[in-house]
N, C-alpha and C positions, 0 to 999 in steps of 0.2 A: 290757230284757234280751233280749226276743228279737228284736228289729232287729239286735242285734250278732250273733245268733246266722244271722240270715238273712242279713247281709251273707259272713262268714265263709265261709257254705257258696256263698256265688256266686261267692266270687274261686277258693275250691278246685278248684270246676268247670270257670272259667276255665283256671286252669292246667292243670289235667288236656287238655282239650280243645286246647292248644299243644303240651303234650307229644306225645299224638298223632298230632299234625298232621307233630309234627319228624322222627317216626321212620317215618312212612310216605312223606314225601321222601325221607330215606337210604335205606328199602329199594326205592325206585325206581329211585335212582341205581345203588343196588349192580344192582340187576338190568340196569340198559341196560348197564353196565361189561360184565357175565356175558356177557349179550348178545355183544357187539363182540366177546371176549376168546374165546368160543364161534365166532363166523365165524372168526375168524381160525383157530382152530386146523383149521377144517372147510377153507377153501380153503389150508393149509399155507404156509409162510414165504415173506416179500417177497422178491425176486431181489434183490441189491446194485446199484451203480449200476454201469457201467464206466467202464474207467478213460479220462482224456480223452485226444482224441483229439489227434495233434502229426503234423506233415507231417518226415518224414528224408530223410538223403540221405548220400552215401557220400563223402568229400573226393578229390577230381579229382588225378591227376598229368600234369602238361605243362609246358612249354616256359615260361618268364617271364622279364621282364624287369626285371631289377636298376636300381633307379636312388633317388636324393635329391631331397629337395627341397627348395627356398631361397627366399626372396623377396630383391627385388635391384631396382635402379633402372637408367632406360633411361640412357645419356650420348652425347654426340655424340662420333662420330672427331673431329669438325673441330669449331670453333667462334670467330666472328672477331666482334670489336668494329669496326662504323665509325666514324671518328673525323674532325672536321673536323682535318686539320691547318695548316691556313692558318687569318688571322683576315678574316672577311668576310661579306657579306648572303647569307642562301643563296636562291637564286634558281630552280634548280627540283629537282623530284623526281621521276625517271627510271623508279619501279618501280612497281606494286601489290603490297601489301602481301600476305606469306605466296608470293608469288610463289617460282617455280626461278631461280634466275639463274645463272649462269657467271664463273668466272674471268675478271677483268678488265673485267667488264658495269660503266658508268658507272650510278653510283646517285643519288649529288647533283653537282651543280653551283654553284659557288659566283662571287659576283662577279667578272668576270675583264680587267677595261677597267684596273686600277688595275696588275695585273701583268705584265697584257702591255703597260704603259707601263714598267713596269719595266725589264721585258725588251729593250726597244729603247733606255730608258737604258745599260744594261750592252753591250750591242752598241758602240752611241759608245763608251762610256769604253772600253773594249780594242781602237777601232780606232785611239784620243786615243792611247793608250799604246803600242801599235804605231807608231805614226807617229813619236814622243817617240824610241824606243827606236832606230828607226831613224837620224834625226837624229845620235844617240849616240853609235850606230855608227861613223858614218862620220866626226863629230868627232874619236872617239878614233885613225883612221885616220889621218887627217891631223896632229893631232899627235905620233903616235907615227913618222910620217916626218920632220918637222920633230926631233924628239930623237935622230933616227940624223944629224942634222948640224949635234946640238947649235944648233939654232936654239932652241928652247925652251927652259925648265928643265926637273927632274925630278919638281918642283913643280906645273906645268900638267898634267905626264902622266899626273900618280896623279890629280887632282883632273879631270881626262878619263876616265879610269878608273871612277871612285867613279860619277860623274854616268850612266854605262851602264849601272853596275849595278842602278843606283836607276829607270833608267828599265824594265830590264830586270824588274825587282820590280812596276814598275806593272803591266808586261804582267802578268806573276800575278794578282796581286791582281786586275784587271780580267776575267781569264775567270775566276776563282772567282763570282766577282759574277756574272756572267753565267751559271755552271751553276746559282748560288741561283735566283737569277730564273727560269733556266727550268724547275727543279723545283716552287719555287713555285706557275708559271701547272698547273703539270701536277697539282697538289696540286689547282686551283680543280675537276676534275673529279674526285671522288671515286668510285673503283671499288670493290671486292669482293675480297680475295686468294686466297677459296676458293669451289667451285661451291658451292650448298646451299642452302636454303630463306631467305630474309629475311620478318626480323618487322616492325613496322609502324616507321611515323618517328618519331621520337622529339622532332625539331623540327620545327616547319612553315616554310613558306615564309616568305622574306620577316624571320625575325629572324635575327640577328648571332648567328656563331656564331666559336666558335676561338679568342675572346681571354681570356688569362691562362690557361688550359689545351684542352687538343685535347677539343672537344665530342662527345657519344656522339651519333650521327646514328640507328644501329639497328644490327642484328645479324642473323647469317648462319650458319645452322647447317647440316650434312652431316648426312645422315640415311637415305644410302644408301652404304655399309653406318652399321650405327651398333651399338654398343656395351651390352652389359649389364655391370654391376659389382656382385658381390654375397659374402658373406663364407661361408665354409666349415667345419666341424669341422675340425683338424686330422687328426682318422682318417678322413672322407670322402677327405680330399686326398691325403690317406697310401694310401688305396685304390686312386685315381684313378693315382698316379705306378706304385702296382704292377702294375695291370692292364697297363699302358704297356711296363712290360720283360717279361710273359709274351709270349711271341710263339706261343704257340700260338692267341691269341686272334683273332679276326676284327679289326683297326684299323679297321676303315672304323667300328665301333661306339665305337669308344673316343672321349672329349672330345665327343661329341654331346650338345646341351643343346634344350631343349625350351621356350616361354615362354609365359605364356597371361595374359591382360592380364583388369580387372576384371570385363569383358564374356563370355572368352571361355570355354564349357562345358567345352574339351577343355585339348588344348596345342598350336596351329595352327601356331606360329611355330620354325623348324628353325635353331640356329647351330650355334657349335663352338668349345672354348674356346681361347683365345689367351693366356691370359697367365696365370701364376700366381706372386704375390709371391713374393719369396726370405726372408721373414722372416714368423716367426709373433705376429699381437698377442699376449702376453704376458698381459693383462688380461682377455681373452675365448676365448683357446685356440683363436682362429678364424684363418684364413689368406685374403687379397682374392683373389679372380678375377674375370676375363675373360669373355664369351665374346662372338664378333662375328656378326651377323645382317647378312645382306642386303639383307633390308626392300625388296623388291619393289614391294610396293604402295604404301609409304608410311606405315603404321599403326600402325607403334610411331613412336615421338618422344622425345627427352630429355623426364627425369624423367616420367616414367612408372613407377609402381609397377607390378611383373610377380609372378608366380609363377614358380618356376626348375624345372626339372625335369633334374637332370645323369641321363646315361641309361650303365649298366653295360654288360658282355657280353650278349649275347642267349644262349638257346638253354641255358643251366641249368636242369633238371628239378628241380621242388618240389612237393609238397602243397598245391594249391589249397581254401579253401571257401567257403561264401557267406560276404559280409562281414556282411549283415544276423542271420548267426547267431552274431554273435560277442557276448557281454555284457560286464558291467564289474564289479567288486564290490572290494570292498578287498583280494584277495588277488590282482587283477589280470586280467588280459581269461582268459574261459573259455568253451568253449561244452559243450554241454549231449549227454550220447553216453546214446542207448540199447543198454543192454546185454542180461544174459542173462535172460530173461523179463521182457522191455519194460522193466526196471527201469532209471532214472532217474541218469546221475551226471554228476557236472563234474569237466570236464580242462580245468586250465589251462595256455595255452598263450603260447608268442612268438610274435609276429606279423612277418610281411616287409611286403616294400611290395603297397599296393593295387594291382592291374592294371586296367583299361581294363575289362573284361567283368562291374566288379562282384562279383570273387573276391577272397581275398587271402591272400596267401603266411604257411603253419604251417612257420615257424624250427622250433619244437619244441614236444612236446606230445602229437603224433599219428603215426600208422605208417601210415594211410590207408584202413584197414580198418575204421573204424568206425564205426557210424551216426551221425548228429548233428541234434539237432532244429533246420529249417531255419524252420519256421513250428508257433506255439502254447506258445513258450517262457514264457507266463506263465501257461499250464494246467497246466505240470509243476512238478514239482519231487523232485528230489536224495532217494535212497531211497523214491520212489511208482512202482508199475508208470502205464505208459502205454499207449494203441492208437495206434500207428503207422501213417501211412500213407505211401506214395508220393508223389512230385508227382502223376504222371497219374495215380492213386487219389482223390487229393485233387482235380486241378481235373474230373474227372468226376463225382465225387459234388457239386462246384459247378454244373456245367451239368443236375445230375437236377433239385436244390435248384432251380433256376433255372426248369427247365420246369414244375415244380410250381407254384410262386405264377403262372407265366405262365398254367398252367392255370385257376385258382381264381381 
């Protein structure tokens, strides 16, 4: 009985002794809490943070230029199939390949011993026939004397007659033969019918070419000037035709097309268009044009994929801003204006065409009067004040930033 009684009083004390323990860590805690909540109220309230910083800028008005853009494939003005027309061994080849050549320039040659035998057969037979004809002549002369005294029939005379005419026929017939023949030997030299670059041979030496149809020997392409073909909106084109009858405009600007191939940064290459269908595709609402390049150097080429650039009037006054400050959201491109106490808002806006300088033309949206975040557009946002700065604000406080860690 008193084991239990001694046990009892040891776990009570136990407990006791936890208890304690529990409440004199919470009045510890309570007092560092006191503590902190004491400084704080002795050094008075944290300052807020400011607001983040965004670089503005004021949208620009000047001069632009108006223009589309297309993509569109190179074509040749010219473009010619050689063809063996004769059937024969072909014997040599006159060019290197990708070479310039010229109208007329002999490119293959083909066997020519079997037509220029030809050619001097058809010679004999129309001098045989000439000769004949002659003869015939003078036959029918002489009977047709003998029948003015009835020494002949009328029988002989027609039958003198017939025999001239038939000889007279051979004459024909023998100088046809003879222009064949000399076309022929003139076929064995195959020339070019237009100046322009030729591609490579198509047959080598040495095999039979031309029989059963005329053989593709190679091909000849023009590629100065040479051609772009590429399709239109209907309301570009509609554009284009009207600019054409304001005559207040500058013409030397009008149909001026611009090209820039997969390579090139800009639009290097200057035409001007030439030709615009008379019918609208129906199924695409697009219209084909034209326009013809120079090609100076040689550097466009059929089928060549280009970029198009049709170029409007110069000298229209708009609302330029940075393009980089323009964003996207589903209600469509907006950029981002500080307003009256740095406060944050979105105007969205139409866009014109991008210019050269990395600007690009506000159709509508803006009055030009108002600030717009050009850099830090994903520190702000829509209803939060901002601190604004300058470009030269901003890249001067980059070059302090900059001498600082240079220093340290």
């Amino acid at each position: 009985m008193n084991e239990k009684v001694t046990i009892r009083s040891r776990l009570l004390r136990s407990r006791a002794t936890s208890r304690n323990t529990g409440i004199g860590l919470c009045r510890a805690v309570g007092a560092l809490v006191a503590v902190i909540l004491a400084g704080w109220g002795c050094g008075g309230a944290v300052d807020a943070p400011l607001p983040p910083k965004v670089t503005v800028d004021q949208p620009k008005r000047g001069p632009v230029q108006r223009f589309a853009e297309f993509t569109g494939t190179m074509r040749a003005v010219e473009f010619a199939e050689i063809r063996a027309r004769v059937p024969g061994i072909l014997e040599q080849m006159l060019f290197e390949p990708t070479a310039f050549v010229n109208e007329g320039d002999v490119l293959f040659e083909i066997e020519r011993q079997s037509y220029q035998a030809s050619l001097e057969g058809a010679k004999a037979q129309l001098e045989s026939a000439k000769s004949e004809l002659g003869q015939a002549q003078a036959d029918l002369k002489r009977i047709q004397l003998a029948a003015e005294a009835r020494a002949v029939s009328e029988q002989d005379l027609d039958e003198a007659k017939t025999i001239q005419n038939q000889a007279h026929a051979a004459v024909l017939s023998a100088r046809a033969r003879l222009d064949q023949a000399t076309i022929d030997l003139e076929y064995t030299r195959v020339a070019t019918p237009i100046s322009g670059q030729v591609g490579r041979n198509l047959v080598d030496v040495g095999n039979l070419v031309g029989t059963g149809e005329p053989t593709l020997l190679t091909t000849v392409t023009r590629v100065q000037p040479i051609h772009v073909y590429f399709n239109a909106p209907e309301q570009s084109v509609l554009r284009i035709l009207e600019a054409q009858r304001d005559e207040t405009l500058e013409q030397k600007q009008l149909g001026r097309v611009l090209v820039a191939t997969a390579i090139d940064s800009g639009f290097p290459h200057e035409g001007k268009i030439d030709f615009i269908d008379n019918t609208v595709n129906a199924a695409t609402g697009t219209i084909e044009m034209r326009a013809i390049f120079e090609n100076p150097d040689r550097v466009l080429f059929p089928g060549l994929f280009v970029r198009i650039r049709a170029l409007g009037p110069a000298g229209e006054t708009a609302i330029l801003v940075d393009e980089r400050a323009v964003g996207t959201d589903l209600g469509g491109k907006f950029v981002l204006i500080v307003g009256e106490e740095n406060v944050v808002a979105r105007h969205y806006i139409t866009l014109g065409p991008l210019q050269d300088d990395g600007t690009i033309v506000v159709a509508e949206g803006l009055d030009g009067t108002e600030r717009y975040i050009v850099n830090g557009m994903l520190r702000a946002r829509p209803g939060l004040p901002v601190t604004p700065q300058t470009r030269a604000e901003a890249d001067a406080e980059k070059q302090v930033v900059a001498g600082e860690s240079g220093g340290d």
